[in-house]
C-alpha positions in Angstrom: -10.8 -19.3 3.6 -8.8 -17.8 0.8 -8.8 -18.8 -2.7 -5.5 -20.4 -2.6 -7.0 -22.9 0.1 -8.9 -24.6 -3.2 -6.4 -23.9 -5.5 -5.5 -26.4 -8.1 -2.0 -25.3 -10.0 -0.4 -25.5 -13.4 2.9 -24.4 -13.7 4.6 -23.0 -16.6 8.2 -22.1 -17.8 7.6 -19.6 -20.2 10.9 -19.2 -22.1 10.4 -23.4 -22.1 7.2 -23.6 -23.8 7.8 -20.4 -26.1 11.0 -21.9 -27.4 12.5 -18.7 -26.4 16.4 -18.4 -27.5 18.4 -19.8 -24.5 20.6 -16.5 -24.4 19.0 -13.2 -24.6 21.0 -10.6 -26.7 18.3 -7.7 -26.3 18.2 -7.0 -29.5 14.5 -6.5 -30.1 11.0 -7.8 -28.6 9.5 -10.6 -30.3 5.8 -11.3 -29.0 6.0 -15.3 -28.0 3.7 -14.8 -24.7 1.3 -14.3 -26.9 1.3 -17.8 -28.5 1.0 -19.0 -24.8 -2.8 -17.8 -25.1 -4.4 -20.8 -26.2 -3.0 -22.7 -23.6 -5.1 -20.6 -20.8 -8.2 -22.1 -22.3 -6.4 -25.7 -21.5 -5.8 -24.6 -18.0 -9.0 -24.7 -17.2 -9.8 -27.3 -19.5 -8.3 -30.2 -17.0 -9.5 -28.3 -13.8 -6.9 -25.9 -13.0 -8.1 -22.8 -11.5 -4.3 -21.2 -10.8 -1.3 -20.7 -12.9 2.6 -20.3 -11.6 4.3 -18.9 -14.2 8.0 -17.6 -14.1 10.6 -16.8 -14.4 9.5 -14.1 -16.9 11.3 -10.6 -16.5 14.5 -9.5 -18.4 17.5 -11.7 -17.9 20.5 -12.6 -19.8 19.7 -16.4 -20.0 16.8 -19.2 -18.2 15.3 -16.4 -16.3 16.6 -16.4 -12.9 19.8 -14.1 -13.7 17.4 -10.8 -13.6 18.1 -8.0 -15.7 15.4 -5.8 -15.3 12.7 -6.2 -12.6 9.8 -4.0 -14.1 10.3 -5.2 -17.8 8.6 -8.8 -19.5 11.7 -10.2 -21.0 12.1 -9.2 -24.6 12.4 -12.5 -25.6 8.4 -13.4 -24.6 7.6 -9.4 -25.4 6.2 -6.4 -23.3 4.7 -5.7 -20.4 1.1 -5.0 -22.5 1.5 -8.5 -23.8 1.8 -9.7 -19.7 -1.0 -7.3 -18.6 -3.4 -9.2 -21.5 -2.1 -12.4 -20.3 -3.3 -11.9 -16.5 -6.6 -10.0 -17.6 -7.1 -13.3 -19.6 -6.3 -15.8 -17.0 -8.7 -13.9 -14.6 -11.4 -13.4 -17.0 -11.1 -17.7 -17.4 -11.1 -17.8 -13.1 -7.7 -18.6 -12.7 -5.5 -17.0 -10.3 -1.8 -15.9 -11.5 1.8 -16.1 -9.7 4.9 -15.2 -10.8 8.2 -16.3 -10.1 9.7 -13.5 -7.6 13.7 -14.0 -8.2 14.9 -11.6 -4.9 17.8 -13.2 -3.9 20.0 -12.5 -6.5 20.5 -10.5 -9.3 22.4 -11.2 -12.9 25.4 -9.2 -13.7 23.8 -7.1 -16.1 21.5 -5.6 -13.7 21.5 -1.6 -13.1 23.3 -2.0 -9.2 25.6 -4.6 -10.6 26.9 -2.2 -13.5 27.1 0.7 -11.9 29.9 -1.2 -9.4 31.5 -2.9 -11.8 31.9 0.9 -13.3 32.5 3.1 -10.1 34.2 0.4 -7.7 34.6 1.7 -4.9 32.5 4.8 -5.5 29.9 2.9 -6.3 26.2 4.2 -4.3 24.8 0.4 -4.6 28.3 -1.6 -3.9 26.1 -2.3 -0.4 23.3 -4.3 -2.3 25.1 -7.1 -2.7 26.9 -9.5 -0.4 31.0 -9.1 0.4 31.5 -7.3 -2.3 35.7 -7.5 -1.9 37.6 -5.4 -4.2 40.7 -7.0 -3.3 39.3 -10.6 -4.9 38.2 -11.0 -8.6 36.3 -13.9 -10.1 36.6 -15.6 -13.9 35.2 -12.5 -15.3 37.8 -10.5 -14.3 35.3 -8.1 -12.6 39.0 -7.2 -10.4 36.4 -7.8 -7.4 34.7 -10.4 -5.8 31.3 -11.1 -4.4 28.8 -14.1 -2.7 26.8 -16.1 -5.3 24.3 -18.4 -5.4 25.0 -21.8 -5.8 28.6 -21.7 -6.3 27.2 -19.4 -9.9 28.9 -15.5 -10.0 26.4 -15.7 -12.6 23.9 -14.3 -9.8 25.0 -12.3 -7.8 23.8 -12.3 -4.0 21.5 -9.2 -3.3 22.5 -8.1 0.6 18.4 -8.2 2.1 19.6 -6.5 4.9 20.3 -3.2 3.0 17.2 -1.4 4.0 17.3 0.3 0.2 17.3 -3.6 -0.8 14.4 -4.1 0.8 12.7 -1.0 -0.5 13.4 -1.4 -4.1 12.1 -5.2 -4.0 8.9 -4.1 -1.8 8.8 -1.2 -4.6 8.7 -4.2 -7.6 5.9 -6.0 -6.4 3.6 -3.1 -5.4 4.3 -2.7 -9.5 3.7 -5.9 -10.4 0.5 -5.8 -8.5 -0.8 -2.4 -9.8 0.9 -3.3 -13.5 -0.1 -6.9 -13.8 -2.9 -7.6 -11.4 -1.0 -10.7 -10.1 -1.8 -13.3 -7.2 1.3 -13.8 -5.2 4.5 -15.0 -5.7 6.6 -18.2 -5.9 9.6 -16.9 -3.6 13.1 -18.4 -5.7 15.2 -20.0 -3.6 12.6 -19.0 -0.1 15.8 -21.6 1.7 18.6 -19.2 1.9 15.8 -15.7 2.1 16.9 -14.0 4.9 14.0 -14.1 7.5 13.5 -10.7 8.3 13.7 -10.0 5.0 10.4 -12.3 3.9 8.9 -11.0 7.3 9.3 -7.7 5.4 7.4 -9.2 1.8 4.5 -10.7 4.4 3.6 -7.2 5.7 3.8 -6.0 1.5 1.5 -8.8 0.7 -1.2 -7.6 3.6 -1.2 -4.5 1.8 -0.9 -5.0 -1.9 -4.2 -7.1 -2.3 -6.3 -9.1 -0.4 -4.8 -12.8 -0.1 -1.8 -12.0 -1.7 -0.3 -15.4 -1.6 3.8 -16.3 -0.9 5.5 -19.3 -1.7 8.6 -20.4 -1.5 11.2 -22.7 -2.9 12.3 -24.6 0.4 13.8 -28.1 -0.3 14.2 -29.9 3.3 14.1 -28.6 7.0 10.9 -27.9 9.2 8.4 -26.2 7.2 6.9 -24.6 9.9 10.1 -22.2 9.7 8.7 -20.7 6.5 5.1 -21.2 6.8 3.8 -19.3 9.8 1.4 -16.2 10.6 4.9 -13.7 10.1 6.8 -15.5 6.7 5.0 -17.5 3.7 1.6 -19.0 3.8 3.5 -22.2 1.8 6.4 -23.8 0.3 7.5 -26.3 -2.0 6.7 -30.2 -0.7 10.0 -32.0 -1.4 10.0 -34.1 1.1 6.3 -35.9 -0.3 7.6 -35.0 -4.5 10.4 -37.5 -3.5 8.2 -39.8 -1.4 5.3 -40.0 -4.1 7.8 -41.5 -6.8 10.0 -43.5 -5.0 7.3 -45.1 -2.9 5.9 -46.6 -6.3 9.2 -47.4 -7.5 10.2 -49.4 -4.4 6.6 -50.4 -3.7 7.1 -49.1 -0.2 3.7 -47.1 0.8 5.5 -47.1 4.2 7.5 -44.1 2.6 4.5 -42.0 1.7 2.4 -42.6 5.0 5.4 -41.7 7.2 6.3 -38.9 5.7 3.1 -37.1 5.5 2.4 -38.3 9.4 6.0 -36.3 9.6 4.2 -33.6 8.0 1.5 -34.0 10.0 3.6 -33.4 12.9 5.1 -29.9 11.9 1.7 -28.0 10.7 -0.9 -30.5 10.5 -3.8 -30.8 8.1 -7.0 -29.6 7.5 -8.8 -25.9 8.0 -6.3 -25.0 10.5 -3.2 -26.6 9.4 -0.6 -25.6 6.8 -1.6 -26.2 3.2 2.1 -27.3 1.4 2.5 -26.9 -2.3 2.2 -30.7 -3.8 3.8 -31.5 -6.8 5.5 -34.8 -8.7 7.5 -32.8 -11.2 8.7 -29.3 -12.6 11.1 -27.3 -14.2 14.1 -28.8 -12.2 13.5 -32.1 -11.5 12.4 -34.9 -13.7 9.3 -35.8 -15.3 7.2 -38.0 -13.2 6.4 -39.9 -16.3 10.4 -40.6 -17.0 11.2 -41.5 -13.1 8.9 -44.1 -12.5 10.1 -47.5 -13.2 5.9 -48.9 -13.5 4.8 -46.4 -16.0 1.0 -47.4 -14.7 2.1 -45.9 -11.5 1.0 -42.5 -13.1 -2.7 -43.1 -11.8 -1.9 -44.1 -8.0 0.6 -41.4 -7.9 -1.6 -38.7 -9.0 -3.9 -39.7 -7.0 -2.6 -39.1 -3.8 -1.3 -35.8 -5.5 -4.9 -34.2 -5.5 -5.9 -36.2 -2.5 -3.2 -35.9 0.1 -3.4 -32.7 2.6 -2.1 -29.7 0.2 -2.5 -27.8 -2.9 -1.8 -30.1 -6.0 0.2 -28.6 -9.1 0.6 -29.9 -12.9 4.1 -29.0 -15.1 2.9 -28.2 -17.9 2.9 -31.2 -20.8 3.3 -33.7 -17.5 -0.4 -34.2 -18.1 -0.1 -35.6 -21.7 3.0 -38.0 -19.7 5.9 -36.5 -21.6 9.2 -37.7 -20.5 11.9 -35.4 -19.5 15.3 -36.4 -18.3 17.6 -34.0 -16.1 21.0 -34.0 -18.0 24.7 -33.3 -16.1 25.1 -29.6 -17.5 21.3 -29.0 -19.2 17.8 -28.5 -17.7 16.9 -28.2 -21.2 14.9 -31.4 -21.7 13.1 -30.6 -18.4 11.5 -27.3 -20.1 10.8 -27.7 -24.0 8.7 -26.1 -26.5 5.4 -27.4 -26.9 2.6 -26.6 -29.7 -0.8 -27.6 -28.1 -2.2 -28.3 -31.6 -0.2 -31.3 -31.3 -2.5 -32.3 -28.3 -5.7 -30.8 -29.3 -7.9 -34.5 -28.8 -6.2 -35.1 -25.3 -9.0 -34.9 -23.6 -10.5 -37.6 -25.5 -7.3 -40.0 -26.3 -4.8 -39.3 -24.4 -5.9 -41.7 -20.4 -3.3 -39.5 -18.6 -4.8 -36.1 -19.8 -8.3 -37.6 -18.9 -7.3 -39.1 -15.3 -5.9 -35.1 -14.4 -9.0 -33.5 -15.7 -10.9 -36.4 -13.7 -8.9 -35.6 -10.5 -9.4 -31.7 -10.7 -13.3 -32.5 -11.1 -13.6 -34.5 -7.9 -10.8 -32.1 -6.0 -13.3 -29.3 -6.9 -16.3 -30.9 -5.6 -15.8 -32.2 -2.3 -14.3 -30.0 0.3 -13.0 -32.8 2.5 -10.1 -32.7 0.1 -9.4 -29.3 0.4 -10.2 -28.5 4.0 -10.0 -32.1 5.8 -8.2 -33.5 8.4 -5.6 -36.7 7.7 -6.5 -40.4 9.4 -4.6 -43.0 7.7 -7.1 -46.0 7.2 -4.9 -49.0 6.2 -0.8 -49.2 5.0 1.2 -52.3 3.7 4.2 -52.0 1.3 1.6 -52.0 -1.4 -1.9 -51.2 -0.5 -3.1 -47.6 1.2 -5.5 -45.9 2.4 -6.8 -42.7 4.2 -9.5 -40.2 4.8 -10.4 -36.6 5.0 -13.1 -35.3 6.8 -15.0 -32.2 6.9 -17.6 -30.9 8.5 -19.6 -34.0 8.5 -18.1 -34.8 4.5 -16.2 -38.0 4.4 -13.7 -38.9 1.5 -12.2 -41.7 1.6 -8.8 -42.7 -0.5 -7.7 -45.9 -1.9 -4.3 -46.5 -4.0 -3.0 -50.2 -4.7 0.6 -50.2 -6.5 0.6 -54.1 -7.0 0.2 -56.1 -10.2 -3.2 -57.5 -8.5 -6.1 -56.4 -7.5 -6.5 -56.0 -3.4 -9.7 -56.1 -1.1 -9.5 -53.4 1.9 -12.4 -52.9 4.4 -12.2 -49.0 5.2 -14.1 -47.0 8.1 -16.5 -44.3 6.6 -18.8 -41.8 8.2 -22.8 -42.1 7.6 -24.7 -45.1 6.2 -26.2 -45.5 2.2 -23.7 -46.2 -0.4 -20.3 -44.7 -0.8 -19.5 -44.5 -5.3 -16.2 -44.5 -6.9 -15.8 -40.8 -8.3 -13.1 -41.8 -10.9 -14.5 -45.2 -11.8 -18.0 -45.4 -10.5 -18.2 -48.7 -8.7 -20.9 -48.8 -5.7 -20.3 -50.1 -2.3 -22.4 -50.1 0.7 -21.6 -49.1 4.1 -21.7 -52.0 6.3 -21.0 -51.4 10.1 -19.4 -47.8 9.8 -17.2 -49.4 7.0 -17.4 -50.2 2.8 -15.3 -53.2 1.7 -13.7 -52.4 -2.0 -12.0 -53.8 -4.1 -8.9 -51.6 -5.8 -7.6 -52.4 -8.9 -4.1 -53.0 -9.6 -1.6 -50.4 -10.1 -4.6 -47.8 -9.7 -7.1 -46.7 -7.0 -10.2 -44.5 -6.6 -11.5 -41.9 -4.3 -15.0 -42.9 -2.4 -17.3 -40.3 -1.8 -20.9 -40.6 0.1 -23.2 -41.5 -3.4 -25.6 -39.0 -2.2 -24.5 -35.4 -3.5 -22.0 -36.9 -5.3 -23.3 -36.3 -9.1 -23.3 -38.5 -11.8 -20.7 -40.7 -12.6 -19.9 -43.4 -15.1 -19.2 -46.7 -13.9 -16.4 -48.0 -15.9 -12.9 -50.1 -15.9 -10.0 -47.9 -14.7 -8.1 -46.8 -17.3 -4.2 -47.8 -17.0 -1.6 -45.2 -18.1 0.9 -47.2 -19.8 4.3 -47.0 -22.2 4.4 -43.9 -23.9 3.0 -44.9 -27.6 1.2 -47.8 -26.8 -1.3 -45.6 -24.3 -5.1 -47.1 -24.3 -8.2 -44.9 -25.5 -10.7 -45.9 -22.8 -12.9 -43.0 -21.5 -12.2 -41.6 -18.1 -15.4 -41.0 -16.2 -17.2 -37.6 -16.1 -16.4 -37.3 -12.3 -17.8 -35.5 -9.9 -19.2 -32.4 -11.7 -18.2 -29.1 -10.1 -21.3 -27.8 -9.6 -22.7 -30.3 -7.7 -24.3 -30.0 -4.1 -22.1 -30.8 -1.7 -21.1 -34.5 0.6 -24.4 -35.5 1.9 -25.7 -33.9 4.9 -26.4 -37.4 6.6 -22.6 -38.2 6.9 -22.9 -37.7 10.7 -19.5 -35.5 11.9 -17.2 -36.2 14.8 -15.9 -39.7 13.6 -13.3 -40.7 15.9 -9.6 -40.8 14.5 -8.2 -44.1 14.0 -6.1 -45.6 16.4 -2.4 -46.2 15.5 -3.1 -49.6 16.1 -5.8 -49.9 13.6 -4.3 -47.8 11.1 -1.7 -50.3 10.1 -2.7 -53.1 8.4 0.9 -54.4 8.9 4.5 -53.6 9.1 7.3 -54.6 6.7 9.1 -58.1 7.5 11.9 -59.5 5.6 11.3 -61.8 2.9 11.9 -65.0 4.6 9.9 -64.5 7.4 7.0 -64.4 4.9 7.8 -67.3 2.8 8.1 -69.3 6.9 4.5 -68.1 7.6 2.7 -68.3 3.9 1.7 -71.9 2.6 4.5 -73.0 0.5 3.5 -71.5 -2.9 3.8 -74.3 -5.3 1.2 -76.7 -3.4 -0.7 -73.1 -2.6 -0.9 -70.9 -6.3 -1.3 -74.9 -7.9 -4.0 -75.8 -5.9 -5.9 -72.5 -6.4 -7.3 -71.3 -9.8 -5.9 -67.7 -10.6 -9.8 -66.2 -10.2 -10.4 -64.0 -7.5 -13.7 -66.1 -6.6 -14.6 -65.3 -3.3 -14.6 -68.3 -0.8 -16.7 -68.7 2.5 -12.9 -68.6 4.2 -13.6 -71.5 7.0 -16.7 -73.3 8.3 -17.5 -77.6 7.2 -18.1 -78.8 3.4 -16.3 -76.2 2.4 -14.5 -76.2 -0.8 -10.4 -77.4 -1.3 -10.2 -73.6 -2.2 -11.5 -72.2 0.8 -9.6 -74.6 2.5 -6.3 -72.2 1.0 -8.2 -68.5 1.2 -8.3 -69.7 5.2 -4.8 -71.0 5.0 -3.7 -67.3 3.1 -5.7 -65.1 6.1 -3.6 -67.5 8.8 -0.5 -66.3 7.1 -1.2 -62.9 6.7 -2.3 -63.0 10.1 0.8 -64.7 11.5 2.8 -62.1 10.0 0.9 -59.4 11.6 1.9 -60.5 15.0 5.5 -60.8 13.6 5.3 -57.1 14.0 3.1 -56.3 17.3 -0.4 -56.8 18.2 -3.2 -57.6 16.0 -6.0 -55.4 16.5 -10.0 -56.8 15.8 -10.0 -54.3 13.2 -6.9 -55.6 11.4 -8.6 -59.8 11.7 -11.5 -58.1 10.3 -9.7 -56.6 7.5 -7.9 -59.7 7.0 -11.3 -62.0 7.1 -13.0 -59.8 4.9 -10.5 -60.3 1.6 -11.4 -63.7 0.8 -9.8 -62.9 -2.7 -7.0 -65.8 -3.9 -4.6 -63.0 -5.9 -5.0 -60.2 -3.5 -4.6 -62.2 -0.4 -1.0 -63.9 -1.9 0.3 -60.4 -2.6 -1.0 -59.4 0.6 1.5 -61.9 2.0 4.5 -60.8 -0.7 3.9 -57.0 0.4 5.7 -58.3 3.4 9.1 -57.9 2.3 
């Protein structure tokens, strides 16, 4: 176990939330890092207990066209200003990585000069990529040279160049012994050549004990990266794109199948590969601004701290600030922000509570840190999963439908399992708790025993920004509390693949053939979800219709392959009017 295994991130773009000048003319140091103390104390504040940070050495502009490798930018201030900032973050038990920019350089760095001075005779004109001195470029360098991205902005360092590879392996021995960092966030880890990070593994063996490397990969197999010989992680595109996109389509199909994809390259739990998890960051869009049902901010993060991983926060994303990507600017993505203006967060602002929430319960139970993956139930709109660990069972419940929804979920051990986010109690009934999940939200169940004390309460909905409600989040799970009860008896068997789905999508007008037409059906039923007995005689005109709603649920089951007992049972158990006709509209 290392401490990045129970790491929870925030993320920071310094020259962002310094308000930093967008182009840096080097003409004096001006101390802004320093301003960035208070926000340490916030860090921790919602849970965090490790910071990314970076770009933050000299450049000419956003940070990733490097200057000077051993030198804070002058823009944020000097390298005593970064030491202080470490020493601080590690005396508040958070664990620091910076931004590690080795793929290419910008034009004003030392190699790059001294070519465009000596040409030919140039000692470094090898550190770089096809450097051609027949070509030019819109600078009018009278040579020509491989970029990144299309920019000759930054210039494409040559990692094969064994003096390459020495000056970079040279930098972050510095940075370690200088700055008392964590690891690294690898820029742009895709296009690394892979001897070269094989190279930057061995350095981190050596530097400092768990010496963590991650790196910027957007699609492929991640086990190319993350292995024994490269990185120990990289970025999770493939679930950032799947979290908000499965809540905008209300397809949960989307989410499930892509982390059983991931399941499939590296696995989950103590022995399987531990992806950084994130909905937003410095180049992509704010979570907040890309989802179409702004009360999709709860479901989605919680699968964030729930799904196999290691969750991160950008910062202000947990106040749900918008932030749209713009055709030629990445500006809106990374502003200034003064934390005075958010100083009561923690008290008013439901998004701000729900992260601090999340980090509380992430912290206390290992399952969700160290557990393995078994998908419980999946519709377009309802799903649910555990993680399990040495005996600990969590389970997880998200619901992105207008209405509530009853699911009947297999647990481990007997007693009561408790809502850590909203506090509701459940018993276990025949290995499994039946819950209820509110609409557009969900909760994480955890055995009541060892789980603390927490406040049973409504969910609280993030909604439009401005118009966001004051209701208290619960205290959670409290970090120092003992862990999942001892009597959750280990060895569960995984779900089948049968059981696990609670149904598969069908197109529209196969469900409106199966479901009781709805006129006769929603007219004939009040809008309460007052449970009905569901079938048996003298029973009420309304249970008549709950039995008609399992049938058609039911029906459209076997539209897609056999019905397992497990799945009847699920459907039997939801004797709920609301939840049982979206049930049937999930089908689409």
């Amino acid at each position: 176990m290392a401490w990045y295994d129970e790491a929870i991130f925030y993320h920071i773009y310094p020259l962002g939330l310094a308000g930093a000048p967008k182009e840096n003319h080097y003409d004096g140091v001006e101390h802004r890092l320093k301003g960035l103390m208070p926000w340490i104390g916030h860090i921790r504040e919602i849970g965090c207990n490790a910071l990314y940070i970076g770009p933050l050495f000299e450049s000419v502009g956003h940070g990733y066209e490097t200057t000077d490798y051993k030198k804070l930018d002058c823009r944020l201030g000097d390298n005593a200003d970064l030491k202080e900032f470490v020493a601080k973050c590690h005396k508040m038990g958070i664990l620091v990585i910076l931004d590690g920019v080795f793929n290419h350089t910008g034009r004003d760095f030392f190699a790059f000069k001294d070519i465009q001075q000596n040409r030919e005779g140039s000692r470094y004109k090898d550190w770089y990529c096809n450097v051609n001195f027949w070509g030019n470029n819109e600078y009018n360098d009278g040579f020509s040279y491989d970029n990144w991205g299309g920019y000759n902005l930054l210039a494409k360092l040559n990692q094969r160049n064994p003096e390459v590879r020495n000056y970079i392996t040279e930098v972050i021995r510095f940075w370690v012994k200088e700055f008392d960092i964590d690891g690294l966030r690898l820029d742009a880890a895709d296009v690394l050549d892979f001897d070269f990070m094989k190279e930057l593994r061995r350095v981190a063996g050596e530097v400092k004990q768990d010496f963590w490397l991650m790196g910027e990969v957007i699609h492929g197999d991640y086990t190319r990266w993350v292995n024994e010989g490269t990185l120990h992680s990289v970025t999770n595109y493939v679930m950032h794109k799947a979290l908000y996109s499965g809540h905008n389509d209300h397809n949960y199909f989307e989410i499930a199948h892509t982390q059983r994809r991931l399941e499939g390259m590296g696995g989950a739990g103590s022995g399987g590969f531990k992806l950084y998890n994130f909905v937003d960051n410095h180049d992509v869009e704010r979570i907040y601004t890309k989802l179409n049902n702004k009360a999709h901010f709860t479901p989605v993060h919680i699968l964030l701290y729930t799904l196999p991983g290691i969750p991160s926060i950008y910062y202000g994303s947990e106040f749900a600030i918008e932030g749209r990507k713009e055709k030629y600017s990445d500006a809106s993505l990374r502003p200034a922000l003064n934390l005075e203006d958010y100083k009561n967060a923690l008290q008013d602002n439901p998004a701000t509570k729900l992260i601090a929430s999340l980090a509380r319960i992430r912290a206390s139970q290992k399952a969700l840190s160290y557990g393995d993956y078994r998908e419980l139930l999946l519709t377009n709109r309802q799903y649910a999963f555990s993680r399990n660990h040495e005996g600990s069972c969590v389970a997880v419940s998200v619901n992105n439908d207008d209405s509530d929804y009853v699911m009947t979920l297999p647990v481990s051990g007997s007693g009561k399992y408790v809502g850590a986010l909203w506090g509701e109690e459940v018993q276990v009934q025949n290995g499994s708790i039946t819950v209820n999940v509110k609409a557009n939200s969900g909760e994480i169940w955890v055995p009541a025993e060892g789980a603390g004390k927490v406040k049973r309460q409504e969910p609280v909905v993030v909604k439009e920004a401005g118009a966001q409600p004051a209701a208290p989040v619960s205290e959670a799970v409290s970090t120092g509390e003992p862990p999942v009860s001892e009597a959750v008896s280990a060895g569960e068997p995984p779900v089948s693949e049968g059981e696990s789905l609670a149904a598969a999508p069908v197109s529209k007008p196969e469900a409106e053939a199966a479901a009781p037409a709805k006129p006769e059906a929603e007219a004939a039923a009040p809008a309460s979800k007052t449970p009905g007995s569901g079938s048996g005689e003298g029973g009420s005109f309304e249970d008549g219709i709950i039995a008609g709603l399992q049938e058609a649920v039911i029906a459209l089951m076997e539209k897609n392959g056999p019905v397992t007992d497990q799945m009847r049972k699920d459907v039997k158990d939801n004797v709920y009017h609301d939840s049982l006709i979206n049930w049937i509209k999930s089908f689409r």
